[in-house]
Structures are given as C-alpha cells and as structure tokens.
N, C-alpha and C positions, 0 to 999 in steps of 0.2 A: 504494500500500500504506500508504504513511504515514497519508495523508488516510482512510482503511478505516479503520484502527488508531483515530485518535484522533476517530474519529465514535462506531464500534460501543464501544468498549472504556468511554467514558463511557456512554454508553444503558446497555450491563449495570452497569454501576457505580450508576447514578442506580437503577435496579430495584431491585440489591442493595440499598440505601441504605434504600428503602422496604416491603422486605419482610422476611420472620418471621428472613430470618440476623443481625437488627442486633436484634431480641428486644426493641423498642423502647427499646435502649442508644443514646442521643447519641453518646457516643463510637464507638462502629463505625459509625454513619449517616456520622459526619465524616469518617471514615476513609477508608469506600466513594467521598466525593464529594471529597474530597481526591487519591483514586488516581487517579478520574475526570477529575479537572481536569489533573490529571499528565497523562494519557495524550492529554487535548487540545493539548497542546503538539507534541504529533506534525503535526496540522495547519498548524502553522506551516511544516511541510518544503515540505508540496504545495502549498497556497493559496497562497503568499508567491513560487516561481517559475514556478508555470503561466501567470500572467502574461507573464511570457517568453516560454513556449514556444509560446502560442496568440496573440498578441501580440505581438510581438517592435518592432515600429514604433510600439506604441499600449499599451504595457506601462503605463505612467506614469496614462495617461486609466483604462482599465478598473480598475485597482488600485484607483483612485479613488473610482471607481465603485461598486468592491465594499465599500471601508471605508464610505462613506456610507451604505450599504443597511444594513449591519452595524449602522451606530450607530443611522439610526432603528427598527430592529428592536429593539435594547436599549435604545430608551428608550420603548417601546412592549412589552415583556416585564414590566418592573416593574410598572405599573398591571395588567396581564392575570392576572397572579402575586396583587394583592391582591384583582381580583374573583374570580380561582378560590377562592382561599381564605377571602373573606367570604362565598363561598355556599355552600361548600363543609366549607370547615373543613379540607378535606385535604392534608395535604404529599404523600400516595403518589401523588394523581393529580397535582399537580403536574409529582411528580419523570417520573412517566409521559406527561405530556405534553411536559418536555424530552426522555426518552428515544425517545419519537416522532420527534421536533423534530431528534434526532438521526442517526436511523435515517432519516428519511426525507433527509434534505441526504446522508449518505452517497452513497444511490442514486441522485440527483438526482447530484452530482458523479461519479460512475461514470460515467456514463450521458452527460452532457454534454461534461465535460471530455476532452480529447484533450493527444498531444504534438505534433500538427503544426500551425503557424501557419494561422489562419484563412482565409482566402480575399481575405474585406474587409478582411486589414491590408495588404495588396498598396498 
C-alpha cells in the first residue's frame, strides 16, 4: 500500500502540476510537485524492507543492486529531461512522462514484488 501511495499519489500530482488547476501559477505547479514528492516518501516504507522479505540471505546484494539501477536511471533522466524539452519546449509532457514513469513502476512493483523469500535465496 505504501509503495501504491507514493507511486500513484505523485503521477496525479505531477498531472495536477501541468494542467489548467495551477492556471499557469508557479506557485501551485510547486505546490502540486512539492505534495508529490511528499507523498514519494511513502516509498521508502516498501522498497527499503522488501529486501528483507524476498531476500532475506541476499538482502544487502539486491538492495545494491537496486540503488545502482536507480542512480544510472537519474543520471540518464537529466539529459532525457533536456532533449524533451529542447524539442519540445514542454514541461506538461515532461511532467507526463514522469507520471507515466510513475504509474507504470507502481504496477510493475505490484505485480512482481511479493512477501515471501525467493526460492534462489535458499
């Protein structure tokens, strides 16, 4: 539920952020993506001890694993960020292709993650 929360809860936020409720005001854009980023901390509940729980012998390797992928994703987001927006010009589809980015790693974690230890940490 947490990991749901602070997928979905940013994706509408990042929406609101770019559509006609922020009336093209900065301040409620920042607002939206400020709430957003709030509500990503929810993430930290699940991602941080599913480790554990699918893992339990190999918690420490896969964690690992997962922060590595994390980072070359964010350091490959920034340049992606400047070609949308050099061809583009847009922050809505930006913000729509994190709320995608969003939306979809939810259901991708749904969908994969479990509570019971893996079979290969035996």
């Amino acid at each position: 539920v947490l990991q749901t929360v602070g997928m979905l809860g940013p994706a509408a936020c990042m929406l609101a952020a770019a559509s006609p409720l922020t009336d093209g005001d900065p301040a409620a854009a920042s607002a939206w993506i400020t709430v957003g980023l709030g509500l990503n901390a929810l993430t930290l509940g699940a991602v941080s001890v599913s480790h554990l729980d699918i893992a339990p012998k190999h918690a420490g390797v896969v964690f690992g694993a997962g922060n590595s992928s994390a980072t070359v994703a964010g350091l490959l987001a920034v340049p992606a960020t400047g070609l949308v927006l050099q061809a583009t010009g847009s922050w809505p589809l930006v913000f729509a292709i994190t709320a995608a980015h969003y939306v979809v790693g939810a259901a991708l974690f749904a969908w994969w993650v479990g509570d019971c230890p893996l079979p290969q940490d035996g």
